[in-house]
C-alpha positions in Angstrom: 0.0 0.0 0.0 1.4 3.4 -0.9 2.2 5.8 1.5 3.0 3.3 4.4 5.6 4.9 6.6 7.3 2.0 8.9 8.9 4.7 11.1 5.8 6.6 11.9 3.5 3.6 12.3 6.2 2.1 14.8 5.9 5.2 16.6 2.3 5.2 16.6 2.2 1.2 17.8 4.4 2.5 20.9 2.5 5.1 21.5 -0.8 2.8 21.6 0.7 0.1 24.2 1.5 3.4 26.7 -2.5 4.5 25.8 -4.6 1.5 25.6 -5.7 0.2 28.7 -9.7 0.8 29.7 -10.1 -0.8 25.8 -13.4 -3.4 26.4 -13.0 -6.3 23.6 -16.1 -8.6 23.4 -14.4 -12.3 22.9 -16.4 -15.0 22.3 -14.8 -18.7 20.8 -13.5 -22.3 22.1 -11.2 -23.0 24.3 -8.6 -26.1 25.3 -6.1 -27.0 27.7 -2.2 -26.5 26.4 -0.1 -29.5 28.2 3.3 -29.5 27.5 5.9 -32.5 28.7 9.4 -31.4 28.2 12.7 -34.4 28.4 15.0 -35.9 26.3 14.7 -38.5 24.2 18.7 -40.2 24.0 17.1 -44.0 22.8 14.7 -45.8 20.7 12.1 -48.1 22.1 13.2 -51.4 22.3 9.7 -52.9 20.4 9.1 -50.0 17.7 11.1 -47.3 16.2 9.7 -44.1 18.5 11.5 -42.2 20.5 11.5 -42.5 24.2 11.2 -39.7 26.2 12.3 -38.9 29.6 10.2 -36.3 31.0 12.1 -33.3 33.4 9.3 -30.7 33.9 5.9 -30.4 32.6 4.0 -27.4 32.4 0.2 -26.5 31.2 -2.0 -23.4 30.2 -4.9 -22.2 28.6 -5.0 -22.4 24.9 -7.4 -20.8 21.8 -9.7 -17.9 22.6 -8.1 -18.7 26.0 -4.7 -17.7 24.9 -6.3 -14.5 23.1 -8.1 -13.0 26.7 -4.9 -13.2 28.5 -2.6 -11.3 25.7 -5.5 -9.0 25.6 -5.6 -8.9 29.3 -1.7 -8.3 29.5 -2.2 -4.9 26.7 -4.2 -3.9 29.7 -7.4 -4.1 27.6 -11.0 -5.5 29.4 -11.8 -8.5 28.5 -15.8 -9.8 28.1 -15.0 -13.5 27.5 -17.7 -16.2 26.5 -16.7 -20.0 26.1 -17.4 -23.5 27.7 -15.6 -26.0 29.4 -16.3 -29.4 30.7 -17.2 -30.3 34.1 -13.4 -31.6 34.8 -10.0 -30.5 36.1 -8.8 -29.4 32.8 -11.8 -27.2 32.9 -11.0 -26.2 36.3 -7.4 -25.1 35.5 -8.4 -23.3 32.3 -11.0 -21.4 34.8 -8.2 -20.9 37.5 -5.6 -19.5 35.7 -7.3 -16.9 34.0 -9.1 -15.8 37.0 -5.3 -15.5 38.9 -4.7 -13.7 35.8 -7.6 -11.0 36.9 -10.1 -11.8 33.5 -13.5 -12.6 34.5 -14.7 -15.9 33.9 -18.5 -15.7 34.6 -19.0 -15.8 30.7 -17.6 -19.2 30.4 -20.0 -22.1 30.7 -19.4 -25.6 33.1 -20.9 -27.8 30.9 -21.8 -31.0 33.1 -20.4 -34.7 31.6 -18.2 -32.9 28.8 -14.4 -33.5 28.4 -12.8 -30.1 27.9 -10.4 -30.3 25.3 -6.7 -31.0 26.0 -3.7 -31.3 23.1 -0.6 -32.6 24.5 2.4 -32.4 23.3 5.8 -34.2 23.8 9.0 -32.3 23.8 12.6 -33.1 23.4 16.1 -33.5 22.4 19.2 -35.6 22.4 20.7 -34.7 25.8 24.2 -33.1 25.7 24.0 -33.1 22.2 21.0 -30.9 21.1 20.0 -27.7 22.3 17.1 -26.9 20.3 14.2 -29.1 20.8 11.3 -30.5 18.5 7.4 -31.4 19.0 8.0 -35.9 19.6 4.6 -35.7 19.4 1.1 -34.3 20.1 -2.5 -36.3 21.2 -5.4 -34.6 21.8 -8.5 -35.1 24.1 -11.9 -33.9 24.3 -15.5 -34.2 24.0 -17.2 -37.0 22.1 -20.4 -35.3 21.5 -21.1 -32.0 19.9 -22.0 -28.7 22.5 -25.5 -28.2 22.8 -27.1 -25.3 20.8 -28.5 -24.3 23.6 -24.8 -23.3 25.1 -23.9 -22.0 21.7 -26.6 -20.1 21.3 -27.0 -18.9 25.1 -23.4 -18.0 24.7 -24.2 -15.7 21.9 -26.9 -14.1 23.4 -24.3 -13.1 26.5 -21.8 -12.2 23.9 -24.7 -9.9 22.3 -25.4 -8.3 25.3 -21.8 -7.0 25.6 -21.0 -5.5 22.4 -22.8 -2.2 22.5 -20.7 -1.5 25.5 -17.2 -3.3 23.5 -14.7 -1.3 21.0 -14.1 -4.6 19.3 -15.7 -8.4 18.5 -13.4 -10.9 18.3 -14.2 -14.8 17.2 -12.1 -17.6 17.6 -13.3 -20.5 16.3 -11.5 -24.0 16.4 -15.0 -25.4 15.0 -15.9 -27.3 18.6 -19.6 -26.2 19.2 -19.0 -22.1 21.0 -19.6 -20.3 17.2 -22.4 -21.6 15.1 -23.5 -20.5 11.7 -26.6 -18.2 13.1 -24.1 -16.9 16.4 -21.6 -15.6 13.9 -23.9 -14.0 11.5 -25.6 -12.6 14.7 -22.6 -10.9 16.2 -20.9 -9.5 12.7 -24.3 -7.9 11.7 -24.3 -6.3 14.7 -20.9 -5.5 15.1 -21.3 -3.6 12.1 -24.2 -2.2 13.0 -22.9 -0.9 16.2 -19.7 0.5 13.8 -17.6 -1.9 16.1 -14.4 -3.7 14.2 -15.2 -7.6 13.5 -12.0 -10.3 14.0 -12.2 -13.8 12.9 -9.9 -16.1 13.6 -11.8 -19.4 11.1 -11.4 -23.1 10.7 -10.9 -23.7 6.9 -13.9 -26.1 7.1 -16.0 -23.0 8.6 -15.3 -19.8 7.0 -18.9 -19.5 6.3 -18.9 -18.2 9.9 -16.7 -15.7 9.0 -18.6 -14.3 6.3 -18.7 -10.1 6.4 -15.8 -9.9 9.1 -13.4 -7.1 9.0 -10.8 -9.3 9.1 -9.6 -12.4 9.3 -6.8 -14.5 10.1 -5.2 -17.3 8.0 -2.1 -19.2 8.0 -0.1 -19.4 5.1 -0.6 -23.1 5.3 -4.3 -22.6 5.2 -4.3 -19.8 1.8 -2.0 -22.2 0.1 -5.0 -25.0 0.7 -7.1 -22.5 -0.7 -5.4 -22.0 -3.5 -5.3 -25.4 -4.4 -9.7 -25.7 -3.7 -10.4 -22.6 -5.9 -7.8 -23.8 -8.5 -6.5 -20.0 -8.6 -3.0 -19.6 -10.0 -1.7 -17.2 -7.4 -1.9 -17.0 -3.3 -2.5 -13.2 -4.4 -5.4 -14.4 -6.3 -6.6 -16.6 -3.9 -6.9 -14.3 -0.9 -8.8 -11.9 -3.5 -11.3 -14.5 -4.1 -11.8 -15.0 -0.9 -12.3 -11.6 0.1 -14.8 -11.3 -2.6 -16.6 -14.3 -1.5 -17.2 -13.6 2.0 -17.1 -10.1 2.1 -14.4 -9.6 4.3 -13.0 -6.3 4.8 -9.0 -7.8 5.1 -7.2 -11.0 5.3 -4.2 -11.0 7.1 -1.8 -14.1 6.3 0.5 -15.2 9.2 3.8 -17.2 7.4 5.5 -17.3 10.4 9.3 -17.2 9.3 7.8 -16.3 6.1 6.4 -12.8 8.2 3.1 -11.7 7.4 0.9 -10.3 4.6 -2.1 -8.2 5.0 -4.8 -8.6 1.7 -7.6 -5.7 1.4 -10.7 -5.7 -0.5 -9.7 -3.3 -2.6 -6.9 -5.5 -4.2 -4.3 -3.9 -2.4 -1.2 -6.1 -0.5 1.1 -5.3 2.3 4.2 -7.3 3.6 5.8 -7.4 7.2 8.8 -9.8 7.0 9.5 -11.7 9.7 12.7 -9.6 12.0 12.7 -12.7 14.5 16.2 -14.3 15.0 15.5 -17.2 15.8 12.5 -18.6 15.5 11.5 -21.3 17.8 7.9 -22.3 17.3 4.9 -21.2 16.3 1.9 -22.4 19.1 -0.3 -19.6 19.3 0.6 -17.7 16.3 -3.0 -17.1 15.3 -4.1 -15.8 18.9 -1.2 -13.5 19.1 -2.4 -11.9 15.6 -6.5 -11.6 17.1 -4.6 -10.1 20.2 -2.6 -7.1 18.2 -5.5 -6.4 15.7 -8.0 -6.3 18.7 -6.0 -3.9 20.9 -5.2 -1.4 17.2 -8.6 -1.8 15.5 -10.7 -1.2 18.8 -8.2 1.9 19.4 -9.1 3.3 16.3 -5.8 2.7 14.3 -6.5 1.5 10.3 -5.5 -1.8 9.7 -2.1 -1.6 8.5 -1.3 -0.4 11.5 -3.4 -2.8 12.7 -1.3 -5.8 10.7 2.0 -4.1 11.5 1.2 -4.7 15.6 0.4 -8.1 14.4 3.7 -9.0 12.6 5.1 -7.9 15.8 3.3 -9.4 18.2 4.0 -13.1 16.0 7.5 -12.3 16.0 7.5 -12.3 19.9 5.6 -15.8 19.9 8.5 -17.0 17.0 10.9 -16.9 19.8 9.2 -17.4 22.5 9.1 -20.8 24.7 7.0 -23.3 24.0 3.7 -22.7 27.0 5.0 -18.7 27.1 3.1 -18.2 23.5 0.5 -15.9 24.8 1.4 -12.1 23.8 2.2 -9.9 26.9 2.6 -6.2 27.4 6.0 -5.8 28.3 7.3 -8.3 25.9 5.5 -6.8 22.5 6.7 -2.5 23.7 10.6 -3.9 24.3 10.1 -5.6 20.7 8.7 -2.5 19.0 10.9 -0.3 20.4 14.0 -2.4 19.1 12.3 -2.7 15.8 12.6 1.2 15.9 15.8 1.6 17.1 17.3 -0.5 14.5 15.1 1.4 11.3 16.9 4.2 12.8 20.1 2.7 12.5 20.1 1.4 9.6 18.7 5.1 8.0 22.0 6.4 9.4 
């Protein structure tokens, strides 16, 4: 896009991390349980060619829309969360922690004889050896059964309520029962209605619920999927299509190492590249992205701004630890401000 200035937006994205607390985001979406077992893994089981992993420390946290309310809660923005959880202790924990971290939790539902949804994952590396470690492996479990509507739809009504008073809707839906088809239409109409920013953060295989958004969040992974589905001969082409087809207002495309690339309606494209070092892993990419947008779009900032917190705020979860993937205040201002010092620099 012509006219983008990196210094001044830089400026402007410092500026709005000293200015933003009091910001009310309404966050509605599903929720799970990260678990993360960390060892090393020197020998091969004796019966099958897998690794076996002796496990030092193990850690947990909340993951999904989950991992969205605390980075928003960290910006120092007010967070009106909606989700469910089972009636168990990974429910529990997910409950607990945000409530130590001082979000309210009344908007998330105890659903009674659900599983709450937990991915595990395996680290390690060859001790002595290896320094940088690698996912072993990753199981997940969770509900059986779908979530009633009558959760879903209760949920939405809640998240209704709360909009007129909100800056900014945010959706994160990982497609387990919190954002139906109706809910989603609901809220966007009314976001737009109520001239309040719309975030989605889609499964591939639900982007109907996505439809009229502001903007929404892909992984490169995911556009290059797309691609292949709509047969188009460019990414460029494909994230046009898709802006056309569902009326969104933006699609910003996270690549990780790759940075990121903000698509507009009106054709127009804008690349971030990734400034991380090194680049460790990539858990909680997506919520970091809903996290920056949320805290620029509901503070009045356009969207390039809006994309360029965004790139930042992924670049802190690039190197951050694996179960420290949640965007936090202090982390995303040092990272700005050394994005700035070294423009300056380098314009010497």
């Amino acid at each position: 896009m012509s006219g983008y200035n990196e210094a001044d937006s830089l400026q402007t994205l410092i500026t709005l991390l000293e200015e933003v607390e009091g910001t009310k985001v309404t966050l509605i979406g599903d929720v799970m349980l990260d678990r993360y077992h960390h060892g090393y893994a020197n020998n091969l089981n004796s019966t099958a060619p897998v690794p076996v992993v002796r496990v030092i420390n193990s850690e947990e946290s909340p993951g999904a829309a989950a991992h969205i309310a605390r980075g928003l809660n960290s910006l120092g923005l007010t967070v009106d969360f909606h989700s469910s959880v089972g009636d168990d202790d990974e429910g529990e924990t997910i409950i607990s922690t945000l409530s130590k971290d001082g979000i309210d939790t009344t908007g998330i539902k105890i659903v009674d004889d659900r599983k709450t949804l937990t991915k595990i994952r395996f680290y390690g590396s060859r001790e002595n050896l290896l320094d940088q470690v690698q996912v072993l492996l990753q199981a997940d479990r969770g509900p059986l059964e779908d979530l009633s509507s009558d959760v879903s739809n209760s949920l939405t009504d809640a998240a209704m309520q709360s909009l007129s008073e909100s800056q900014v809707l945010v959706i994160s839906d990982y497609n387990k029962g919190v954002i139906s088809d109706e809910g989603s239409e609901l809220l966007i109409t009314s976001a737009k209605t109520l001239g309040i920013p719309s975030i989605v953060d889609p499964k591939l295989t639900g982007l109907s619920r996505s439809r009229g958004a502001d903007v929404v969040i892909f992984g490169k992974r995911g556009l290059e999927i797309q691609n292949k589905r709509l047969m188009t001969d460019s990414l460029d082409e494909a994230a046009n299509q898709l802006i056309e087809t569902y009326e969104w207002g933006s699609l910003l495309v996270l690549g990780g190492v790759n940075g990121v690339t903000l698509h507009s309606s009106n054709s127009s494209k804008v690349f971030f590249p990734c400034r991380a070092d090194a680049p460790k892993q990539l858990i909680g990419l997506n919520d970091a992205a809903a996290t920056a947008l949320a805290a620029a779009l509901g503070n009045g900032l356009d969207v390039v701004d809006a994309a360029a917190l965004s790139a930042a705020a992924c670049e802190c979860v690039l190197t951050a630890k694996s179960s420290q993937e949640f965007v936090d205040s202090s982390t995303l201002q040092l990272w700005l401000e050394e994005l700035s010092w070294k423009l300056r620099i380098s314009d010497r």
